[in-house]
N, C-alpha and C positions, 0 to 999 in steps of 0.2 A: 444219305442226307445231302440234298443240294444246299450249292450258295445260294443266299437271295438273292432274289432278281425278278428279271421278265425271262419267260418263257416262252417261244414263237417257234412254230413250223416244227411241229411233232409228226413223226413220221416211222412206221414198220419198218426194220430190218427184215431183210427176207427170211433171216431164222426164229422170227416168229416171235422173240424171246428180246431181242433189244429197243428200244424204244427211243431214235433219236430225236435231238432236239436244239435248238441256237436258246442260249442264255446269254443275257447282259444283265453286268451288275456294275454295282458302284466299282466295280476295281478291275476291270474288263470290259471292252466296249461288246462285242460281240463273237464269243465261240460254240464251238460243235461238242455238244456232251451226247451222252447216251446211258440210260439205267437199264439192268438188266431184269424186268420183272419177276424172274424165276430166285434170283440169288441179291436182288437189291442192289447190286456192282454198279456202284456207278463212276465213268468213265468219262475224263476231258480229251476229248479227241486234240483242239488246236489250242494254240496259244497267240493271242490276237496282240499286235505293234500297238505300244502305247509309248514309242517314242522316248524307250531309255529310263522314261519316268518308273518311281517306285512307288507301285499303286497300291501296297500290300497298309499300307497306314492310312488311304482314305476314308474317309468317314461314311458308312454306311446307314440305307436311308429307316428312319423310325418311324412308325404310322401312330400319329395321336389323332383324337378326339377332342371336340368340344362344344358343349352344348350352345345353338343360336337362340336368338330373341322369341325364337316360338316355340323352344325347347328341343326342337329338332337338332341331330348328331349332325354334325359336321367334318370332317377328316381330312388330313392333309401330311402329307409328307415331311418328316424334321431331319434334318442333317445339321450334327453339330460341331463344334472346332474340337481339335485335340484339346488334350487337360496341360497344354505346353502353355495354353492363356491362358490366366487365371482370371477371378470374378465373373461379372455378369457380361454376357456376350452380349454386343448388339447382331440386330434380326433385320433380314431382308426377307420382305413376304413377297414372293414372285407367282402372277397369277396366270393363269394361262388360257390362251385363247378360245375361239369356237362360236359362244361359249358351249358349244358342246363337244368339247374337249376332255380330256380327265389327265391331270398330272401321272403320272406313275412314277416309280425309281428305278433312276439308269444309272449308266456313266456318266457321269458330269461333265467330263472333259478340261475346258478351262476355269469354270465354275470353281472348282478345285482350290482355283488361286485363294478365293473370297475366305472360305475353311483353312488353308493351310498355313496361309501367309500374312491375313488380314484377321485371323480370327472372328469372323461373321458367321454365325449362325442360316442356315438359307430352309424356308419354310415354304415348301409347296401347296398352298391348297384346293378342295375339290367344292367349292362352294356350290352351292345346288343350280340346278342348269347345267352340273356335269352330267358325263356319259358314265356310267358303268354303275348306276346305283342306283335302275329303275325308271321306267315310263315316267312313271307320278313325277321324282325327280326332279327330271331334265326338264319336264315342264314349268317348275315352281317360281321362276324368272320369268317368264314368258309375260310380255304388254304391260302390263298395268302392275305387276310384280317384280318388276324388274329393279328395284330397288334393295329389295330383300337377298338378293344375292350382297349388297353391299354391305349389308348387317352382317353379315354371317362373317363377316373381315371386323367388324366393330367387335363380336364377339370374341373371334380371333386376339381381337388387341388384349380386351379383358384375360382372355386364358394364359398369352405369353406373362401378364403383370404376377399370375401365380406362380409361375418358373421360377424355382432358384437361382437356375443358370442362364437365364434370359435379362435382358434390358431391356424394361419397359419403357425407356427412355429414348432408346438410340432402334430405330424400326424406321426403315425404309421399304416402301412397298413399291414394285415397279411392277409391270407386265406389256404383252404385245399384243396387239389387235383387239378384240372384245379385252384383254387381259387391260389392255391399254386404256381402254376408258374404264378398268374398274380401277383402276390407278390413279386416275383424275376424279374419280369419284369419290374416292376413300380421301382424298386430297382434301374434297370440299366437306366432305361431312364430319372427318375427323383429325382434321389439320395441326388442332393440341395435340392429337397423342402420336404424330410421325415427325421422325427428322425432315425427310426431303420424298419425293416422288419421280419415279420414271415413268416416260408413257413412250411407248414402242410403235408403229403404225396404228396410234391405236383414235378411236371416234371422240370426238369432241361433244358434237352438236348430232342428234339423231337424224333431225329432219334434212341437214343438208348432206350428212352422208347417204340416205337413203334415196334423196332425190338425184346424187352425184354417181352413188356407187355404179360399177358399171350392171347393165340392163339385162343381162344372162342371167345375175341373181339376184337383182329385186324385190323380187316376190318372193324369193324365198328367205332373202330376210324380214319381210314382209309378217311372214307367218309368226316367226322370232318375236322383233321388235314391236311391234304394232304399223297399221298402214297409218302414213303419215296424210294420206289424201283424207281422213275423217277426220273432223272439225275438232274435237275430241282426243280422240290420241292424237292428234298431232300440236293438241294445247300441252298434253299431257308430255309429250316428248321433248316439246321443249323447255316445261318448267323441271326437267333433272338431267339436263343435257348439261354437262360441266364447264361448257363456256358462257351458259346462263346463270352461274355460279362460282365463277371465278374468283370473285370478289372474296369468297370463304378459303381460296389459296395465299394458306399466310408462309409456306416455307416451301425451301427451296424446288426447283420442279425441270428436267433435263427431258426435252422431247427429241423423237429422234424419228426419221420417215426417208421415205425413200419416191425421188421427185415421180417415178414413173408408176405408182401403186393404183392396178385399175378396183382391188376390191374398197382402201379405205383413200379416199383422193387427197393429194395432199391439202389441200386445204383447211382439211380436219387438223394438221397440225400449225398450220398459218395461222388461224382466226384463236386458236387456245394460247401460243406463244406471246403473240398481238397484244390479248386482252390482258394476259397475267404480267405480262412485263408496264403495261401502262399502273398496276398497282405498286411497282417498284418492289419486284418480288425477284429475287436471282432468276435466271431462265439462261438454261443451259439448249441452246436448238443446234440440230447435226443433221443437214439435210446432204444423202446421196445424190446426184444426179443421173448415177447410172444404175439405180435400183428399185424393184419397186413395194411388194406387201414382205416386209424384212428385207435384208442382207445377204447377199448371199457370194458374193465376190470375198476373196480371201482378204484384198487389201482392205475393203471396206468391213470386212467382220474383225479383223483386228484393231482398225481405227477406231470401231464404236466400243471394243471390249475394252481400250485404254484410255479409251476417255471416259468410258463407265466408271474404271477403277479410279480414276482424277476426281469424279463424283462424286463416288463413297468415300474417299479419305478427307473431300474438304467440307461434306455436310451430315455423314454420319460418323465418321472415329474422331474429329476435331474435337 
């Protein structure tokens, strides 16, 4: 019986009989096991640095279900706080890029903190337009559908209010890149039923990120989004483009970019800040200067991890 996790880079022993493989799970970032097909043995070759931490009480990740607006399953990753906090937890829904991306469950690493120490609930989901649940799928977002991934978060909201051990009250939703305009998106559409929102290098306005984006992949977000050069989608891209809809951002909203980003250009986070602060709406903006599509310098990934947590303590646990 293995731990859960991911599984990658399966590989023959030479005797024919071992079956190695790298495992990461919620409580290991990545080691060397091996099962012995003949006798089921199975074997943790290493023990991977997790920095002294004692990973053995992290919270490991749950796969729920829940039906969307077209009755279609929906799926997504739930990691919940220890039973050390009592009552209903607040949820941060974290969506993830692409959008043909797919969340899975790993090691969290700092994420950790949001569970252990702040008692937050952190829900990953696979909204359609993910990877790994089929052609038809990945498509169902695609131009002129591209809203229907948003529902499937509306849905989402509905399903956490059935949780016992959920707040339906206290739900922040953040994500990066596509993750990030569906963060601004869910902002505009469902702005009663969240505390606050993150947006990570994420798109504002469709037609100026596609006319901005750099030129290598135009076109092939192109395919994705709709071409913004027909009369048509590019009416259509601008009536759900979230800085065309600002106006329905009624709480709090923390955007965060990086000055030198050749896929989403920063202005995507200029013109959404701009607009939502002329509403007299909190705006939390963290611009890098020496970064560009995320973070990825130490100093700068600690600075946005501690100002993220400044975030959640003064407009989701307040």
């Amino acid at each position: 019986k293995l731990p859960v996790g991911q599984v990658y880079g399966i590989t023959w022993h030479r005797n024919n009989e071992d079956l190695g493989f790298t495992l990461v799970s919620a409580h290991f970032t990545a080691d060397v096991y091996s099962v012995n097909i003949r006798t089921n043995k199975v074997e943790r070759w290493t023990e991977s640095e997790t920095g002294g931490l004692n990973t053995a009480n992290f919270s490991d990740a749950e796969l729920v279900r829940w039906q969307s607006f077209d009755g279609r399953t929906i799926s997504g990753f739930l990691y919940r706080p220890p039973t050390k906090f009592p009552g209903k937890r607040p949820v941060i829904i974290d969506i993830h890029g692409g959008p043909e991306g797919q969340s899975r469950p790993s090691f969290l690493g700092r994420y950790n903190y949001y569970l252990n120490e702040l008692g937050v609930a952190l829900l990953f989901p696979n909204v359609r337009g993910s990877t790994g649940y089929g052609k038809t799928f990945m498509t169902l977002d695609n131009a002129y559908k591209r809203e229907d991934s948003v529902r499937d978060i509306g849905a989402l909201l509905d399903w956490i209010a059935t949780q016992p051990d959920l707040d339906k009250d206290r739900i922040l939703v953040s994500g990066g890149s596509y993750g990030g305009y569906m963060s601004l998106a869910v902002a505009t559409k469902y702005s009663d039923r969240i505390r606050a929102a993150i947006d990570i290098v994420g798109i504002s306005n469709f037609v100026t990120f596609l006319e901005n984006t750099e030129s290598y992949r135009r076109d092939l977000r192109r395919v994705e989004y709709g071409d913004e050069r027909d009369p048509k989608m590019r009416e259509f891209l601008l009536k759900i483009s979230p800085v065309n809809n600002a106006s329905n951002i009624r709480k709090p909203l923390f955007v965060i970019h990086g000055q030198n980003d050749p896929r989403v250009p920063l202005r995507e986070a200029e013109q959404i800040v701009e607009t939502v602060r002329k509403n007299n709406i909190p705006v939390w903006y963290l611009m890098a200067k020496d970064e560009g599509h995320g973070f990825s310098k130490k100093q700068n990934i600690d600075f946005q991890f501690y100002a993220t947590v400044m975030f959640v303590k003064e407009y989701l646990l307040k």
